[in-house]
C-alpha positions in Angstrom: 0.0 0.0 0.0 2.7 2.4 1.1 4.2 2.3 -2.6 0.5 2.7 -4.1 0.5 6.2 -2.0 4.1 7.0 -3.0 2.5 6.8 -6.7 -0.1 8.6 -6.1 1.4 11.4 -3.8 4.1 12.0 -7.6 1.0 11.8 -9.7 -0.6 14.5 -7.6 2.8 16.8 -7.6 3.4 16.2 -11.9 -0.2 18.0 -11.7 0.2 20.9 -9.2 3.6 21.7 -11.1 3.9 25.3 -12.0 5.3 26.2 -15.1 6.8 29.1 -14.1 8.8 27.8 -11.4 9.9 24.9 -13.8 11.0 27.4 -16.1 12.7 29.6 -13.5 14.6 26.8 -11.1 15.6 24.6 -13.9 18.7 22.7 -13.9 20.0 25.0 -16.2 20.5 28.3 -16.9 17.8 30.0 -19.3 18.4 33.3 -21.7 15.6 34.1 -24.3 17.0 36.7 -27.2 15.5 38.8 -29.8 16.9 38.3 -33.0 19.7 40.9 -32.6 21.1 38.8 -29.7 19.0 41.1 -27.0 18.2 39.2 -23.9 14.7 39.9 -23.2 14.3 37.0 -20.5 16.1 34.7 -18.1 16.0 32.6 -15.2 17.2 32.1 -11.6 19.0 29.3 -12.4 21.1 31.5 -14.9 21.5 34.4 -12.6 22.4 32.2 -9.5 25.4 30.2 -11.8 26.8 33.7 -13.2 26.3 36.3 -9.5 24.3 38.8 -11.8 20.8 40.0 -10.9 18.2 39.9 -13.7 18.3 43.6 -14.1 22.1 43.6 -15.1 21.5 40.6 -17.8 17.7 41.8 -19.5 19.0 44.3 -22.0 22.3 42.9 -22.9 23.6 40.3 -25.3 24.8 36.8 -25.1 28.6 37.6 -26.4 28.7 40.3 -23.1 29.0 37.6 -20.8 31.9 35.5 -22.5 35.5 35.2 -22.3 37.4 37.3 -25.4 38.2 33.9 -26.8 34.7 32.8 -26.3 33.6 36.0 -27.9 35.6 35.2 -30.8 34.0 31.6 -30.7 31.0 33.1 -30.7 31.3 35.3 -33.9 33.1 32.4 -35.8 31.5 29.5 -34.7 27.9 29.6 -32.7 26.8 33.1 -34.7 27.3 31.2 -38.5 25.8 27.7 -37.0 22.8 29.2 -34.9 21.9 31.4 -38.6 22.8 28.9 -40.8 20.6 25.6 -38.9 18.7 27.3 -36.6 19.7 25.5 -33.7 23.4 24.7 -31.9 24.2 21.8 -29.6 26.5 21.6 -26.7 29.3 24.0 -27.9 31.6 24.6 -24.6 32.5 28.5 -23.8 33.4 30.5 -20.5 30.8 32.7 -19.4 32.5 35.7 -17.2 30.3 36.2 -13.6 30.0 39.0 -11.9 33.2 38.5 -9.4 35.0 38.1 -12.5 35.1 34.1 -12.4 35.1 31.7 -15.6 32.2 29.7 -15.4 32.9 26.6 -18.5 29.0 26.1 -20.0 27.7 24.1 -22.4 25.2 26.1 -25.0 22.4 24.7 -26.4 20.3 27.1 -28.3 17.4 27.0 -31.2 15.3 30.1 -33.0 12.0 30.2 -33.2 10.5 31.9 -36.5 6.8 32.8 -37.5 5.1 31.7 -40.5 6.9 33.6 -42.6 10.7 32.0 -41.3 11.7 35.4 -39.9 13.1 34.8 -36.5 11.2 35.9 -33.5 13.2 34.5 -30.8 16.3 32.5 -29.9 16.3 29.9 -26.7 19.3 29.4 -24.9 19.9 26.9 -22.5 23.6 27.0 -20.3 24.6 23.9 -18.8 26.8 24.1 -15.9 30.3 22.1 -16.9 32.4 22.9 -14.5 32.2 19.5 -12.9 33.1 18.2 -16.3 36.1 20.5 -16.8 36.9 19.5 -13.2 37.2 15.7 -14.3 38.4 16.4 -17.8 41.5 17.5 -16.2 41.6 15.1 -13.8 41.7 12.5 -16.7 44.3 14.1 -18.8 46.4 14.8 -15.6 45.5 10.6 -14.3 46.6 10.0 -18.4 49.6 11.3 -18.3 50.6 10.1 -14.7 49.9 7.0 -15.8 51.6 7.5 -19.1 54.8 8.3 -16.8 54.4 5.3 -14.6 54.4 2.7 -17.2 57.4 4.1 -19.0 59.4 4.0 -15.5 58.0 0.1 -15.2 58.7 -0.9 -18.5 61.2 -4.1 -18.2 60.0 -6.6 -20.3 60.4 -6.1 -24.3 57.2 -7.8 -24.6 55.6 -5.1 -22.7 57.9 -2.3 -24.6 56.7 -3.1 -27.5 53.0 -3.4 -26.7 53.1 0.2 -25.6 55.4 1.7 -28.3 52.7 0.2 -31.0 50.1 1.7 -28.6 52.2 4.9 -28.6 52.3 4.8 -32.5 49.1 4.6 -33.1 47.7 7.4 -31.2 50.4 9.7 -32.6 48.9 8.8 -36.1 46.2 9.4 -34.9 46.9 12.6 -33.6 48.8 14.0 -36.3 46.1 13.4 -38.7 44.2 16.2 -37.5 46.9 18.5 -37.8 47.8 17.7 -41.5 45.2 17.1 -44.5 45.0 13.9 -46.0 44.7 15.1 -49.4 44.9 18.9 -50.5 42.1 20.3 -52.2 41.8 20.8 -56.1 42.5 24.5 -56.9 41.4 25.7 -61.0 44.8 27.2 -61.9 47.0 26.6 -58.9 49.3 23.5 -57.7 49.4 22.4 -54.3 52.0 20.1 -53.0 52.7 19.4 -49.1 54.8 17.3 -46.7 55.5 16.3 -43.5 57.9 14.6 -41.5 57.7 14.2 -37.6 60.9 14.4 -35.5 63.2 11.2 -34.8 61.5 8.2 -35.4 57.8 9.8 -35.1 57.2 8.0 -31.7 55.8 11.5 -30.2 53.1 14.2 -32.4 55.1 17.7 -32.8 53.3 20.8 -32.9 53.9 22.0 -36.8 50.4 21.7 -39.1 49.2 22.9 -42.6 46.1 23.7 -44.2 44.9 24.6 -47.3 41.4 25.4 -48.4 39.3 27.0 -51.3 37.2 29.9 -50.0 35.6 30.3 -53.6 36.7 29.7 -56.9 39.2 32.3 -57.5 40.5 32.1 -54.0 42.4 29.7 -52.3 44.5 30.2 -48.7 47.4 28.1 -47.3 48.6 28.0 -43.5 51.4 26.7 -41.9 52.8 26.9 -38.3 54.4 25.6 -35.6 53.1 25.7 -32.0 55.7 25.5 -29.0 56.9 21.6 -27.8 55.5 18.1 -28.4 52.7 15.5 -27.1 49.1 15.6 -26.6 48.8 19.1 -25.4 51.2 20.9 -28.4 48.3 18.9 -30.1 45.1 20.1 -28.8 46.8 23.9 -29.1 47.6 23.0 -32.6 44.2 21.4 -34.0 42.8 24.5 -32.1 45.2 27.4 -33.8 44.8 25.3 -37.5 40.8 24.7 -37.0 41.1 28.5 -35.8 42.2 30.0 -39.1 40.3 27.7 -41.3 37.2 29.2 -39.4 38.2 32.6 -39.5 39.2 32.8 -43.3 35.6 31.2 -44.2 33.7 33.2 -41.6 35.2 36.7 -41.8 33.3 39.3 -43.8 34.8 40.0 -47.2 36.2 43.6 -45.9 37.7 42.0 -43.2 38.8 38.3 -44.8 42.6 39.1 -44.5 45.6 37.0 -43.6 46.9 39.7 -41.4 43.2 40.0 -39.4 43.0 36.0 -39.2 46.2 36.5 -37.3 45.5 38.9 -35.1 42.2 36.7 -34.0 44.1 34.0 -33.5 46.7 35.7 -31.2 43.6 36.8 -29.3 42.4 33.4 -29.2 45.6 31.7 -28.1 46.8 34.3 -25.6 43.3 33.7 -23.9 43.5 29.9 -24.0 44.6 27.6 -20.9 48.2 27.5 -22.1 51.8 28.5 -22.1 52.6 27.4 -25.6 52.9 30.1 -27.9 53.0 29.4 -31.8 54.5 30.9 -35.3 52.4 30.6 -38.4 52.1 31.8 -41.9 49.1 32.6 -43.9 48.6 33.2 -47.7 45.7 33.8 -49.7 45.8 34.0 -53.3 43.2 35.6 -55.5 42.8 34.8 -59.4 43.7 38.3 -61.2 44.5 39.0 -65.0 47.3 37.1 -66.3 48.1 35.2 -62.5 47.1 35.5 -59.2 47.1 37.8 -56.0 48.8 37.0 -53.3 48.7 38.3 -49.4 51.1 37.4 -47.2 51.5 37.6 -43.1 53.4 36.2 -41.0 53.4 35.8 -37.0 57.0 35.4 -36.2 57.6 32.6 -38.6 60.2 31.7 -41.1 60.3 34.2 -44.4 58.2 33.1 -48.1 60.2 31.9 -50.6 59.2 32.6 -54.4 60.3 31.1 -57.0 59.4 32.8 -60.2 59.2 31.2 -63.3 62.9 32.3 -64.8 65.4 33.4 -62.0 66.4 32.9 -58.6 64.2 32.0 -55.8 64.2 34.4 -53.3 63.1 35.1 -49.4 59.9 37.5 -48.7 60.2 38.5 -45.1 57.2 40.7 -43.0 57.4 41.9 -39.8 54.6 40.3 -37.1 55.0 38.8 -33.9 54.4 35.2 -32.4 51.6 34.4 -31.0 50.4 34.2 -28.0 53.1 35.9 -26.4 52.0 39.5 -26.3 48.3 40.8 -25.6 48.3 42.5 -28.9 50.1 42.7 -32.0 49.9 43.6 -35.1 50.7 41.9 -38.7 52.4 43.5 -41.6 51.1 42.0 -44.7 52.3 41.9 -47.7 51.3 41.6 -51.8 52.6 39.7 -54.1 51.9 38.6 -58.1 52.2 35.6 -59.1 52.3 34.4 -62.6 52.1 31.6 -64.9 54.8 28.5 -63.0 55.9 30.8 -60.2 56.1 29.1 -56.9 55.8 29.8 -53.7 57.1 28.0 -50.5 56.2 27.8 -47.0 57.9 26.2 -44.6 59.0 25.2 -40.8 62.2 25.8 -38.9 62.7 22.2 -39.1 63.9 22.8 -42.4 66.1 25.9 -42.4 67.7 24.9 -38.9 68.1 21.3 -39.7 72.0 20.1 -38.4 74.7 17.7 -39.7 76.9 17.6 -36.4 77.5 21.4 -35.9 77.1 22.2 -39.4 73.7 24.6 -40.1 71.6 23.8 -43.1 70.6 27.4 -43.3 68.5 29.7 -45.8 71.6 29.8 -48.9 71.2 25.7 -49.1 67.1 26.0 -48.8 67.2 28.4 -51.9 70.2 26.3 -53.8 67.7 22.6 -53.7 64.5 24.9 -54.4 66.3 26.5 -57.6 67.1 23.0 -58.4 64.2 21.0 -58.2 61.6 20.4 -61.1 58.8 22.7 -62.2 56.1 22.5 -60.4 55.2 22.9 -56.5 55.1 18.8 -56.1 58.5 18.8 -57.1 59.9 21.7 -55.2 58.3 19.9 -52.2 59.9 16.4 -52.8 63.1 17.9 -53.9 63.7 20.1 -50.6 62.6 17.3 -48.1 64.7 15.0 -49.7 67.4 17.4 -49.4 66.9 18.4 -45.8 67.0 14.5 -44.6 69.5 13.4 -46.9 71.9 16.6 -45.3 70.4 16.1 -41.4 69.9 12.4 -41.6 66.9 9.5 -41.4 66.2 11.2 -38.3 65.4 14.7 -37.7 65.9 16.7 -35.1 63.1 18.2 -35.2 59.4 18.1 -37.0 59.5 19.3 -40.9 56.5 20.4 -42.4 56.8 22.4 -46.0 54.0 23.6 -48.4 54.2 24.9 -51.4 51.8 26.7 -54.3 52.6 26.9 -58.4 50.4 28.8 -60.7 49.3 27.3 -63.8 
């Protein structure tokens, strides 16, 4: 009998529930917006997880209350989803309380539109993570601890060898998302690209490359190299080459500039969870008469090489610093043409500072095997890496990563 009241006492609350008080101390935090990102509504749940009082949040907008890099994250990533689908699932930002706290949330929103599809509202709902952020570390800090512990109790070579296949294959793994499989086809350009990991590849590095068509008179290539090795030069990295890819396809046209995409992403790194700074190139190239258009910026990495058609290659240098080291910066850039089976190179310090015993491969010996190799940027590629491993050796010092454009 007792279990038959117990039923009936939970039928009797479902019905007596108020809807208000559902809406206003649920387990998450509520924001309704007008179109223009206005909050117009919210609920206790939000106001107790942030510190503010509902006064200081009706009136203001969404991006107010994030971190700058959230910000950022906002206008690249949840603005363009939330307009293009109408709806965004569990994207993870930093909302700033009132003491000045992060508070890590996950954001669930959808818009509401009237019969004609013109938006009337948007519904957001703010999970509290923090508990998951909490144990997210805790597991990458356990990981690695353990990751320690079995290398110091290695004896056996049976065991060795179990764990340096296990090592291998999460490196692949790894280093897959920081490299393209396959470049994309360009109308009118060549791309060639290439990678080689330090030593004998046994730990992911921290250079990447991109390249991507925008439309189809513009493509953009970017290279870089974030500070150190292992899984957290890796999360930085996929973050910092994801980053730019965003930013290039997301920036307004007036705006959609190599030297702006850097400047974002030195906001976004210096406002990330890390000491790792990074170095990186960007070049976009634009289809003009008779060749192409080229922009070029740099964030404290190694100089451009071009190699025209007839001539010597040659170094194109800008001034712009790394990021992630300084709060602000800001990136020369500089334009280029390029015609009909001119080349040009990016690449990595691995290259330039490769060594043979004290001996410093150096800029003079890049340019020589670049003037020397085939037409084409496949061939510039294969001829300077083979060059760079036959002078350093089977085993680099240090990750190589070099790509390379040729227009048709």
């Amino acid at each position: 009998m007792s279990q038959i009241r117990a039923a009936e006492a939970f039928a009797d609350a479902l019905l007596e529930d108020d809807p208000v008080a559902l809406y206003d101390r649920a387990p998450c935090g509520y924001l309704s917006t007008a179109p223009d990102g206005t909050v117009v509504k919210t609920n206790s749940t939000f106001l107790t997880l942030t510190g503010f009082t509902a006064e200081e949040v009706v009136g203001r907008r969404l991006v107010d209350f994030l971190t700058p890099g959230g910000r950022i994250f906002h206008e690249t990533h949840y603005a363009p989803l939330l307009r293009l689908q109408g709806a965004v699932r569990e994207l993870a930002v930093d909302l700033v309380g009132r003491d000045g706290t992060r508070i890590p949330v996950l954001l669930n929103a959808t818009v509401d539109r009237d019969e004609r599809g013109r938006e009337r509202v948007v519904r957001i709902a703010a999970f509290d993570a923090r508990e998951r952020r909490r144990y997210e570390r805790e597991l990458l800090r356990a990981t690695q601890e353990a990751q320690r512990a079995q290398q110091e109790a290695e004896a056996a070579r049976a065991a060795a060898e179990a764990a340096e296949r296990h090592s291998r294959a999460m490196v692949g793994t790894l280093q897959d998302t920081l490299v393209p499989r396959a470049l994309p086809e360009a109308d009118g350009l060549e791309l060639a690209g290439a990678y080689r990991p330090a030593g004998d590849g046994r730990e992911v590095g921290g250079d990447f490359y991109d390249a991507f068509v925008v439309e189809d008179d513009e493509c953009w290539l970017v290279l870089g190299d974030v500070s150190g090795k292992g899984v957290d030069a890796a999360v930085v990295t996929a973050m910092v080459r994801n980053g730019a890819r965003t930013l290039a396809l997301s920036l307004p046209p007036h705006h959609r500039e190599p030297g702006e995409v850097l400047r974002r992403l030195d906001q976004l790194l210096d406002h990330h969870e890390t000491a790792r700074f990074c170095t990186a190139a960007v070049l976009r190239l634009r289809r003009s008469v008779g060749g192409w258009s080229a922009t070029y910026a740099s964030g404290g990495h190694p100089p451009l090489v071009v190699r025209p058609a007839a001539g010597r290659s040659r170094l194109v240098e800008v001034s712009g610093q790394v990021l992630g080291v300084l709060p602000t910066g800001e990136f020369e850039q500089r334009e280029l043409f390029v015609g009909a089976g001119d080349t040009l190179l990016l690449y990595t310090d691995g290259v330039t500072e490769s060594r043979r015993q004290r001996e410093l491969y150096g800029d003079a010996r890049m340019l020589a095997a670049v003037d020397a190799a085939g037409a084409g940027a496949p061939a510039v590629v294969a001829a300077l890496l083979d060059d760079v491993m036959r002078f350093g050796g089977a085993l680099p010092r240090d990750d190589i990563a070099c790509l390379a454009a040729t227009a048709r």
